[in-house]
C-alpha positions as CSV (number, residue, x, y, z in Angstrom):
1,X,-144.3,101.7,-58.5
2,X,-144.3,98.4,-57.5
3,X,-142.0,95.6,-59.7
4,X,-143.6,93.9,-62.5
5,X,-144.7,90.4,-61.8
6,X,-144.4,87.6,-64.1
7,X,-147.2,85.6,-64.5
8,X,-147.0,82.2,-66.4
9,X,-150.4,81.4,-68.1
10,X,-151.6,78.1,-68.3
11,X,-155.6,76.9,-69.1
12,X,-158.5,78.1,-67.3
13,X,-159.6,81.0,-65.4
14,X,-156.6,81.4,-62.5
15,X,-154.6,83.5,-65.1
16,X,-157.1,86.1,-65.3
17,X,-157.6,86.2,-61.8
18,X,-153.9,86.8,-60.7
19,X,-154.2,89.5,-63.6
20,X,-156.6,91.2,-62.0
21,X,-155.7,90.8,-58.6
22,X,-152.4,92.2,-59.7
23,X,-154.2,95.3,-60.8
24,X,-156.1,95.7,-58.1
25,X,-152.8,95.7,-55.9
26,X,-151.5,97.9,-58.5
27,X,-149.1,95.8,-59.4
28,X,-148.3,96.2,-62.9
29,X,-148.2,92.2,-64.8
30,X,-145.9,90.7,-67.6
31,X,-147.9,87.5,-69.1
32,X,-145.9,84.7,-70.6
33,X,-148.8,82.3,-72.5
34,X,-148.1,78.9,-72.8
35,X,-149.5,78.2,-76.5
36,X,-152.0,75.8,-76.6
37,X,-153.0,76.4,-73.2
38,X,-153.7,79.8,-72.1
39,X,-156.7,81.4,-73.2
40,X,-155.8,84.6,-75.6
41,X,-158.9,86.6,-74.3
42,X,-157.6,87.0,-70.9
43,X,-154.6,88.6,-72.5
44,X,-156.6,91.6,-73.8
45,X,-154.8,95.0,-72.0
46,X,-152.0,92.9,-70.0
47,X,-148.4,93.1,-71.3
48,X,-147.6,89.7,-73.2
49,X,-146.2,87.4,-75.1
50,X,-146.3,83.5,-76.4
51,X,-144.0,80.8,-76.0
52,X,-144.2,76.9,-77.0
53,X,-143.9,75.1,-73.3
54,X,-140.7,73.3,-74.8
55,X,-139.0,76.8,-75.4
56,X,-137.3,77.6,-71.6
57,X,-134.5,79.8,-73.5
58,X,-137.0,82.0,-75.5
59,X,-139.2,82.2,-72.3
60,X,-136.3,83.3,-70.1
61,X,-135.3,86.1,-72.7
62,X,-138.9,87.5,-73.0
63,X,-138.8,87.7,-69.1
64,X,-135.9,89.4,-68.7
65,X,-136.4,91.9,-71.8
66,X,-139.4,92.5,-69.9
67,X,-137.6,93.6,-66.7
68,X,-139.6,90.4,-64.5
69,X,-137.6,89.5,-61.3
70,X,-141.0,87.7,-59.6
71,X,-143.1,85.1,-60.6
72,X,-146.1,83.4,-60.3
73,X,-147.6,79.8,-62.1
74,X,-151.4,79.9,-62.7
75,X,-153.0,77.7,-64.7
76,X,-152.6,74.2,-65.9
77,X,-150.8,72.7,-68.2
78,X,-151.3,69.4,-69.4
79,X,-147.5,67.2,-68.8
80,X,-146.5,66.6,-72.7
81,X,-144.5,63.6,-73.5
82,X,-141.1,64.3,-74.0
83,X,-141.3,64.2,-78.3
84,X,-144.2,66.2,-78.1
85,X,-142.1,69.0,-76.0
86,X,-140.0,69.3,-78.8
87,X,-137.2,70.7,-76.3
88,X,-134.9,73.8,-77.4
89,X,-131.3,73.1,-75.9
90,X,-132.2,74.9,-72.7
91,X,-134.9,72.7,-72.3
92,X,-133.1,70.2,-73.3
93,X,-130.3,70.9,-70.9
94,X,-132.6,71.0,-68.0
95,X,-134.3,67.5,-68.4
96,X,-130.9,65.6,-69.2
97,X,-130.1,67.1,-65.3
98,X,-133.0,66.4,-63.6
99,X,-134.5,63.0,-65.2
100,X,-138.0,64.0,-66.8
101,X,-139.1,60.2,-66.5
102,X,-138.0,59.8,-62.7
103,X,-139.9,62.7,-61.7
104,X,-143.7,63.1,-60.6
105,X,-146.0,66.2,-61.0
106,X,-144.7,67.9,-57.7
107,X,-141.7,66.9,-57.9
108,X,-141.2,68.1,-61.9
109,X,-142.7,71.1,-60.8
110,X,-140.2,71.5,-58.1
111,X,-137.4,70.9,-60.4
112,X,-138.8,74.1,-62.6
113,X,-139.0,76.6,-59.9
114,X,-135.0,75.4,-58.7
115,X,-134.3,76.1,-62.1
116,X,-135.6,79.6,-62.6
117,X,-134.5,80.5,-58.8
118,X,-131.1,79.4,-60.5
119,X,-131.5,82.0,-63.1
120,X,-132.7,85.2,-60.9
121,X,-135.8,84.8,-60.8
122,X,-137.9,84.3,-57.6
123,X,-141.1,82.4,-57.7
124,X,-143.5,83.4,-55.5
125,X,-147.2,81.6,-54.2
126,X,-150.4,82.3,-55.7
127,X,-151.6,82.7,-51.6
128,X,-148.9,86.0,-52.2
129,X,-151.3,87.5,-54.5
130,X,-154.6,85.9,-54.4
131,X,-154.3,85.2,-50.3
132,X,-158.4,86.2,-50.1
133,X,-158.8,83.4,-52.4
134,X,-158.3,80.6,-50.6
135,X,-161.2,78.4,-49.0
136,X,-162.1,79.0,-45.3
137,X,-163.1,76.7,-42.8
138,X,-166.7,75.1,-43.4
139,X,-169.6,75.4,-45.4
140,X,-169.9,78.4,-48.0
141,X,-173.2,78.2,-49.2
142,X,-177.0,77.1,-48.2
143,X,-176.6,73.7,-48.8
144,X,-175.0,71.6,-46.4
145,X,-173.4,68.0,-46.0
146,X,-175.8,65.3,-44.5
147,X,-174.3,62.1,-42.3
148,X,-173.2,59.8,-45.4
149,X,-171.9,63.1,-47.4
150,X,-169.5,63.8,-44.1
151,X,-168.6,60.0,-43.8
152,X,-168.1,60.0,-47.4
153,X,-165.6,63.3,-47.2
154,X,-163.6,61.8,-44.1
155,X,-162.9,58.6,-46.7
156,X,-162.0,61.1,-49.1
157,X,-159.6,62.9,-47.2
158,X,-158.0,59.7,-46.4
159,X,-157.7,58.3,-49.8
160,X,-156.5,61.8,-51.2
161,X,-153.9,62.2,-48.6
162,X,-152.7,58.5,-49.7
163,X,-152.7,59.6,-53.4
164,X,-151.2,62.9,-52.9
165,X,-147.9,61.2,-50.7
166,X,-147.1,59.3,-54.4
167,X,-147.2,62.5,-56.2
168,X,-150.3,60.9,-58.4
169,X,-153.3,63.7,-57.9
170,X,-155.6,65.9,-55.6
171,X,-158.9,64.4,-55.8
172,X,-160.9,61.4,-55.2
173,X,-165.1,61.2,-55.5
174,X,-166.5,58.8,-53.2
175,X,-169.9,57.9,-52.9
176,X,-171.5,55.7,-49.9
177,X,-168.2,54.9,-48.7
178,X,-166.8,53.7,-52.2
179,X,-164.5,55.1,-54.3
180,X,-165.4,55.8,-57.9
181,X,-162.4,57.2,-58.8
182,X,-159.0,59.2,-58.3
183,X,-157.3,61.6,-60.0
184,X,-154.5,60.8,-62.3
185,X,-153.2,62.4,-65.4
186,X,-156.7,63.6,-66.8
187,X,-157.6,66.2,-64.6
188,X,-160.2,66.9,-62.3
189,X,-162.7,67.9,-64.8
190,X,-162.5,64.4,-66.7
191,X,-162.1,62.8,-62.8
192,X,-165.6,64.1,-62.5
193,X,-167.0,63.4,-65.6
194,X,-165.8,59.6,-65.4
195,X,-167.3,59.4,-62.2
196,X,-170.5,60.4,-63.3
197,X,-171.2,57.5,-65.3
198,X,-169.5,54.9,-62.7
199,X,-172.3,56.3,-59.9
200,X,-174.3,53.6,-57.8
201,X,-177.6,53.8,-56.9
202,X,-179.2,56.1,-54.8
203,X,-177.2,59.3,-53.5
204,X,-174.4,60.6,-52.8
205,X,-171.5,61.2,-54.4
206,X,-168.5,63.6,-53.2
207,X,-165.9,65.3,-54.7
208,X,-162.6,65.7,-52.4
209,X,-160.0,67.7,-53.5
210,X,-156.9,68.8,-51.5
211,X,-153.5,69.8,-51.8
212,X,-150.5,66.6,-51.8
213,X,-148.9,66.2,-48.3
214,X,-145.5,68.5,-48.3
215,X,-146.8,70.1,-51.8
216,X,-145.0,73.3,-52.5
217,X,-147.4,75.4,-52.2
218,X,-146.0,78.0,-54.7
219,X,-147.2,76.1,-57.1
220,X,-150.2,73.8,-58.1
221,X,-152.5,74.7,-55.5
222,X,-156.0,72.9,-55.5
223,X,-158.2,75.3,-57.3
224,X,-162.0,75.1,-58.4
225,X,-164.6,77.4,-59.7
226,X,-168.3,77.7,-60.6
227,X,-167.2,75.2,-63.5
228,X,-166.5,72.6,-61.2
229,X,-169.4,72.9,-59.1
230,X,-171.4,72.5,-63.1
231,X,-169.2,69.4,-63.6
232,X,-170.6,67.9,-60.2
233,X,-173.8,68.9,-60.5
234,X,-173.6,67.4,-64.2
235,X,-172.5,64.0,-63.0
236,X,-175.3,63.6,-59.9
237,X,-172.8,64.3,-57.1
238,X,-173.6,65.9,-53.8
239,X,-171.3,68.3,-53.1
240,X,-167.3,69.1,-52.8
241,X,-165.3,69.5,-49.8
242,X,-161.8,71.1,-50.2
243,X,-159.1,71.9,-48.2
244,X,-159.4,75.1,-45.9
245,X,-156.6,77.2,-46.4
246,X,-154.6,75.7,-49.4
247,X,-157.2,75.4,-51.8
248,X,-158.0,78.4,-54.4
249,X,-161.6,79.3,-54.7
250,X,-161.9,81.1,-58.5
251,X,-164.6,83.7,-58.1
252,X,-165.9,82.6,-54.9
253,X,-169.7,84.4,-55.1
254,X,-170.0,82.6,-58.7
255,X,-169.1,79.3,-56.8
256,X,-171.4,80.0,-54.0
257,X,-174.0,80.8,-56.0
258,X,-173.4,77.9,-58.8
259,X,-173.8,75.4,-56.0
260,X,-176.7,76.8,-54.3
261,X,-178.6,76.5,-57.5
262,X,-178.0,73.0,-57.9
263,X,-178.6,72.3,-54.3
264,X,-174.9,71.2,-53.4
265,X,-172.9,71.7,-50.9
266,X,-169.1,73.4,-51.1
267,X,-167.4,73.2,-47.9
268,X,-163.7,73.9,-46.5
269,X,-162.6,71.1,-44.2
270,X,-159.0,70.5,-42.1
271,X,-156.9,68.6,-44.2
272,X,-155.8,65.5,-41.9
């Protein structure tokens, strides 16, 4: 049989996903919930247990107790402020050694998987169990991008590449060679939503998401799923273009057939 993998839960659908992909590998899965972020549904048949994100030394214990050597990150998890992590004294430990405040997204998340690698464990990418997932080279549906959509991607990519060198975000939405917005702490979902309502006349309007330059790709991959392509279609955008090959497509049929039924496009481009 092959070993157990780990899998540390966060929000959305990419949990369930690596559940099942696990499954389907026959893989048999350990689940470690983040409370107040990982959905309990997804939890339904899979080995489990919770933990408060500020609780590294009752985490590490349930891992170990459950005989996990490998594991994978999926899902998000909003970055709490330091008082609301309410640290244990591993926790605690950890951030007085690495500097919470001096450290970005990546570079906090980097900082994590050192940490665990430090204590046995070895974190693997999501690409080593959902390597199907990931976004191919151009467009996946019926709807393609026009002249100003591509123009409007190639600023995109620019912008997002900038972005992603400071450790800020993934995305950017441009529309007619404008930028409406990038993405900083509030996600891609709220990104979009904002954008929506800061939208120019006429059309247009394009989502760019793609992974930071030098990003360890084990964790925090670029992901989006049918509910994205409802969140674009919801705030009058185009389409999305993504990164081809480090970008997670969750449920890629739903996606394909989300977009095609609001007439946008999804497409996989080379990052620059």
């Amino acid at each position: 049989m092959a070993d157990r993998l780990g899998i540390l839960a966060g929000s959305g659908e990419l949990p369930a996903l690596v559940i099942a992909a696990a499954w389907a590998q026959g893989r048999p899965v350990y689940v470690l919930a983040f409370e107040g972020f990982a959905d309990p549904a997804i939890l339904a048949g899979s080995s489990h247990g919770w933990v408060r994100l500020g609780a590294a030394g009752e985490g590490m214990r349930l891992l170990r107790e459950n005989g996990v050597r490998d594991l994978v990150m999926a899902g998000a998890i909003e970055r709490p402020s330091l008082a609301a992590l309410r640290p244990d004294w591993r926790t605690a430990r950890f951030f007085a050694r690495v500097g919470l405040a001096a450290l970005g997204d990546d570079g906090l998340l980097r900082a994590v998987m050192k940490e665990l690698e430090s204590e046995g464990f070895r974190v693997l990418s999501l690409e080593d169990v959902l390597a199907d997932a990931l976004a191919p080279v151009g467009v996946l549906g019926a709807v393609a991008p026009d002249a100003v959509a591509e123009a409007d991607i190639a600023r995109g990519l620019d912008v997002a590449q900038a972005l992603g060198r400071l450790d800020v975000g993934q995305s950017v939405v441009v529309q007619q060679g404008m930028v409406l917005g990038v993405e900083a702490i509030e996600g891609t979902d709220a990104l979009i939503a904002r954008c929506g309502r800061l939208r120019r006349e006429g059309g247009g309007g394009v989502l760019v998401k793609i992974a930071k330059p030098g990003q360890d790709r084990r964790a925090d991959l670029p992901t989006i799923g049918a509910r994205t392509v409802s969140a674009c279609a919801e705030a009058g955008l185009s389409g999305i273009a993504v990164a081809a090959g480090s970008t997670l497509l969750v449920d890629r049929a739903a996606i394909v057939a989300a977009a095609d039924r609001a007439g946008l496009f999804v497409a996989g481009v080379a990052a620059r």
